[in-house]
N, C-alpha and C positions, 0 to 999 in steps of 0.2 A: 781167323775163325772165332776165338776166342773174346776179339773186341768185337767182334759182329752180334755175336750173340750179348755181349755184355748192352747194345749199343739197343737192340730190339726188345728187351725184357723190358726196361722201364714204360714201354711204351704199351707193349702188351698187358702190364700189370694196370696202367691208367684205363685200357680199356676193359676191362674188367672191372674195376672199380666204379665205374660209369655204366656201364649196362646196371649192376647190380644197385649203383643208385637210382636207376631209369625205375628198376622192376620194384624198389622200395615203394617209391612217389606213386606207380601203379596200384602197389598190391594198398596201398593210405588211399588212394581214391575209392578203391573199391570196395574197401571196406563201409568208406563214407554214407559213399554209393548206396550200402544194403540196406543199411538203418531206416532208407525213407520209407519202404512200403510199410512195416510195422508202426514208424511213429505217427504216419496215415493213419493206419487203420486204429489205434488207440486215438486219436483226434477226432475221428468221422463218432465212435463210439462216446466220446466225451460230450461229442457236440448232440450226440442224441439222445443222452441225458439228461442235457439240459432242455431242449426243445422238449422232454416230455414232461417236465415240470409245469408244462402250460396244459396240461392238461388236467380237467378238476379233480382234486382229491387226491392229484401225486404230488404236488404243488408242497406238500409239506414233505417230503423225504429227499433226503440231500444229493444232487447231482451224484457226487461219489457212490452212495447206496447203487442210485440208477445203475451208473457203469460196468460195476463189478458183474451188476443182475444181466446186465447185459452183454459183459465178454463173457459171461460161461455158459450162457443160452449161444454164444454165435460159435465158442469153441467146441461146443457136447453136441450141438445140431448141424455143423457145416461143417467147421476143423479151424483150428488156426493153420494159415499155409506159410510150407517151412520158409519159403523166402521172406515172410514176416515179422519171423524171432528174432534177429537181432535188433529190429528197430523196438519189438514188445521187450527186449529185456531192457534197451536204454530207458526206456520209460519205465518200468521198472526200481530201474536204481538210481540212474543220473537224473532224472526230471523227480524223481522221487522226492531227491534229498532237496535241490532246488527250492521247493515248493515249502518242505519243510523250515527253509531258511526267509522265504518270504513271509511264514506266519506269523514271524518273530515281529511285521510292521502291522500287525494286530493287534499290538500290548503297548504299552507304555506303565513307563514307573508309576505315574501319578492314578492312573486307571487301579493299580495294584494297590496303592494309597488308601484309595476312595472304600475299599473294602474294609480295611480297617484291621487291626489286631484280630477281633475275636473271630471277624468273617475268615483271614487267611488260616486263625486256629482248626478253623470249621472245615475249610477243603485241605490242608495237611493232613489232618487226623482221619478224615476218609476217605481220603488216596491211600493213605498207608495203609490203615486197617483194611481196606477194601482189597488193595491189593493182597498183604499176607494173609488175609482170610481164603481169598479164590484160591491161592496158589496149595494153602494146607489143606484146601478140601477138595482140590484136585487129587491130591496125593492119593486120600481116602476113595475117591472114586474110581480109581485108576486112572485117570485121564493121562495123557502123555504131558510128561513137563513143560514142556515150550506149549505145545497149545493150551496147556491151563495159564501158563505167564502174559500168552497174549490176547484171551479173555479179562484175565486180571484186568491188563494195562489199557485194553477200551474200555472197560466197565469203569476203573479208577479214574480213569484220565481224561481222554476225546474221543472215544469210539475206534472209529476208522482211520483217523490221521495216526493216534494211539497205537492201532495194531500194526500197520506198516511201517512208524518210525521203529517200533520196538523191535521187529523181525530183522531188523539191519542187524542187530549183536546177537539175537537167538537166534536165526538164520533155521526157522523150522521150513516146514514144507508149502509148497503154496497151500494147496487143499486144506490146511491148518489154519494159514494165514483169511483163508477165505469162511472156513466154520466160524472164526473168532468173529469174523467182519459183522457173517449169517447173525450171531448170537447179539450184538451187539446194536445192530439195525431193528432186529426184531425187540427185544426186551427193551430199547431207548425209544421206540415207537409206541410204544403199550403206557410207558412214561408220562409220552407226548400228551398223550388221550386224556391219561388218568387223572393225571396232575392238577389239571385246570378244574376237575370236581373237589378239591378236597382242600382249599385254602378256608374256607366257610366250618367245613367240617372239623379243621385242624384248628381253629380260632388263630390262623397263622395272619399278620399283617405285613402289606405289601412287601414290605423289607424284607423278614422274614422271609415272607415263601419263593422273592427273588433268590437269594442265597442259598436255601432248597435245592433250588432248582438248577441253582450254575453248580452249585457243589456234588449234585447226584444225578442228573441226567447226561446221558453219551454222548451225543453230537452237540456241536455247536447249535445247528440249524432249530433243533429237535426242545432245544431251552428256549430260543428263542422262542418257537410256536408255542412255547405251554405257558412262559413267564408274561408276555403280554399280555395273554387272557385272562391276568388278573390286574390289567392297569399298565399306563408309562411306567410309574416307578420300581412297580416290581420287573417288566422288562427289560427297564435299563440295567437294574442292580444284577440279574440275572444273568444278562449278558457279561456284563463285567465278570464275575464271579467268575462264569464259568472262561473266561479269558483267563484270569489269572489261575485257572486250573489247570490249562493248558500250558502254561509256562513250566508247571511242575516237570513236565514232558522231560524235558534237559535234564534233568537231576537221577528223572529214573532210569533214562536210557545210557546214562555214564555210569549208573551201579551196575543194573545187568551185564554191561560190558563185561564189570570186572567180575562180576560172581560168575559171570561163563568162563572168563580165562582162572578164577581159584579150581572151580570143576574139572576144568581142561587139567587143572596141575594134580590134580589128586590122582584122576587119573590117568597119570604117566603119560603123559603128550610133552612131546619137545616143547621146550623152550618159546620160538616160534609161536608153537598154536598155544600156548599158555600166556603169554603177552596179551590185556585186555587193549579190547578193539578201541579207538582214537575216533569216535564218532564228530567229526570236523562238523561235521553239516545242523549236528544242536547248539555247535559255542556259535556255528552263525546265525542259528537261532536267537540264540540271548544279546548278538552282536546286534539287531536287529533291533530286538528289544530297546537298547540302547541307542539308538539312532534314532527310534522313531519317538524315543523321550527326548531326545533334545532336540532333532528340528520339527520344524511345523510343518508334514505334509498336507497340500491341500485335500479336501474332501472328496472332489473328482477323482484327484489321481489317488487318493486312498482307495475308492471303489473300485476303480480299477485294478490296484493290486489284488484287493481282495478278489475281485472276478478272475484274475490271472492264477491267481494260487487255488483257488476252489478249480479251475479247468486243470491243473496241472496236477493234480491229487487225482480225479477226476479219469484224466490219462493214467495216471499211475495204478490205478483200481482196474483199470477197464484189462491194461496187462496183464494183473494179478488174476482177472477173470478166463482172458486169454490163455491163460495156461493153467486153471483149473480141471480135474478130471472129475465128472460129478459122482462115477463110481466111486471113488477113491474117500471122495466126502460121507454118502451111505453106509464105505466099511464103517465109519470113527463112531457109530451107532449115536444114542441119545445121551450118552451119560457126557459129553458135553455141552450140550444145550441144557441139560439139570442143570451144569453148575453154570451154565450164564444165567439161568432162571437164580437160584440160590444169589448169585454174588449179586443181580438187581435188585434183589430184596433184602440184600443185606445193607446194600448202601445207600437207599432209600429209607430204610426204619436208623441206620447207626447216625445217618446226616440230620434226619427229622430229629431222632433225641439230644444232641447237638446244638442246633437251631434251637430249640425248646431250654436248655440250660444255659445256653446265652444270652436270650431274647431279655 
């Protein structure tokens, strides 16, 4: 009796071991499984943001702008449906970062070169100042910390790529993340307009008002529209400029890290949650950076990337839009759009006198 049962346990314990592997391999399909109908419905949304660029006079505002405007018009009027969220949170994070890691084949060293000492002087000194100006006169306005950091970081930096790589280590709220977006779309569009009146006015020369413009306007897209319009050379330099702005990206989003985890230590959070966050996804940023300085991609497949990474931000907005509440936006009242009004005008007149002492 004793060897009987010694003799049926091994066997009984295999089969148990094997259903439970069977119900593993199920429960990893289905999970798979979930993700599709959200990373849909973020794709369908991307894809009709871009389709509405072809229409006249939206033509200048960025894919990603679209999107976001577009998941929180289809989440506040229809719903996101719940079998949808886990594919809107992968996009979200995982296509997030992805894309973030693709932009890095938008830079090269030599591009950063061509700027030159006193140009890179120019966008250091008002990324910094621009940021710790937003962030101290957040304080003074009440505004909530993390949404005045991540006004700062589009206003400083790239806009909307700016706000959602930074919200990885502040980890504020969407409706936060999406005011910043608001702030940053609207005051980088008024830029857009303005800019292209005021190079005659400013006695600024091409040069000059390209660097202007890559060094103090939000979006990528948004320099490019306003630096053309005063010539190739001011759009070329512009664009650059404001590429090598972007790079800054990496540097701020490994400080915030750790100023979140000094915060966390002050106050009295384990260990754990006091450890600054390990942002992989920006050293693949600069890793990138690297790569696309030393080999030669062709031009095609450059476009390409760049279409690839503008769609996958793109996705990543439209989820952020997706789970927007627009009430929630209403409570955070005006006194945050002040201070993205205030921080555009601050990095605008601090970049211009800048410009003007270098020139």
């Amino acid at each position: 009796m004793i060897g009987s049962t010694s003799t049926l346990h091994p066997r009984h314990a295999v089969g148990e071991g094997g259903s439970r592997a069977q119900a593993d391999i199920a429960d990893h399909a289905a999970r798979k499984a979930a993700i599709w109908p959200g990373l849909l419905l973020t794709a369908l949304i991307a894809a009709a943001s871009f389709a509405l660029r072809q229409v006249p006079g939206v033509g200048n505002f960025s894919p990603m702008i679209l999107a976001i405007i577009i998941g929180i018009a289809f989440h506040n009027l229809i719903g996101t449906p719940t079998r949808a969220r886990p594919g809107v949170t992968i996009a979200l994070r995982k296509l997030l970062r992805l894309a973030i890691i693709l932009l890095g084949l938008q830079l090269t060293a030599a591009q950063v070169v061509q700027v030159g000492v006193d140009g890179i002087a120019v966008i250091v000194l008002t990324l910094v100042a621009t940021f710790l100006f937003t962030t101290a006169l957040g304080r003074l306005l009440g505004v909530e910390r993390k949404l005045a950091e991540l006004i700062a970081a589009g206003t400083s930096i790239c806009g909307a790529s700016a706000v959602i790589a930074v919200n990885t280590v502040t980890n504020a709220h969407d409706e936060d993340v999406a005011y910043a977006v608001a702030c940053v779309t609207v005051f980088g569009s008024v830029a857009m307009f303005a800019y292209p009146l005021l190079p005659g006015l400013l006695h600024l020369a091409p040069h000059a008002y390209g660097l202007w413009s890559g060094a103090s306007i939000h979006e990528i897209a948004q320099v490019v529209a306003a630096a053309f319009q005063d010539g190739q050379q001011a759009g070329e330099f512009g664009t650059i400029a404001k590429l090598s702005r972007v790079m800054m990206l990496a540097p701020v989003v490994i400080a915030l890290g750790y100023a979140t985890a000094r915060r966390a230590r002050h106050a009295g959070h384990g260990v754990s949650q006091a450890r600054p966050p390990m942002p992989w996804f920006v050293l693949g940023f600069v890793g990138m950076v690297g790569v696309n300085s030393i080999v030669s991609v062709p031009a095609e497949t450059k476009s390409l990337i760049v279409l690839a990474t503008t769609f996958l931000l793109s996705m990543a907005l439209a989820a952020m839009g997706l789970e927007t509440d627009i009430r929630k936006l209403k409570a955070k009242g005006l006194r945050p759009l002040l201070l993205g009004l205030v921080a555009f005008l601050f990095i605008a007149t601090f970049s211009l006198a800048l410009v003007k002492l270098m020139a």
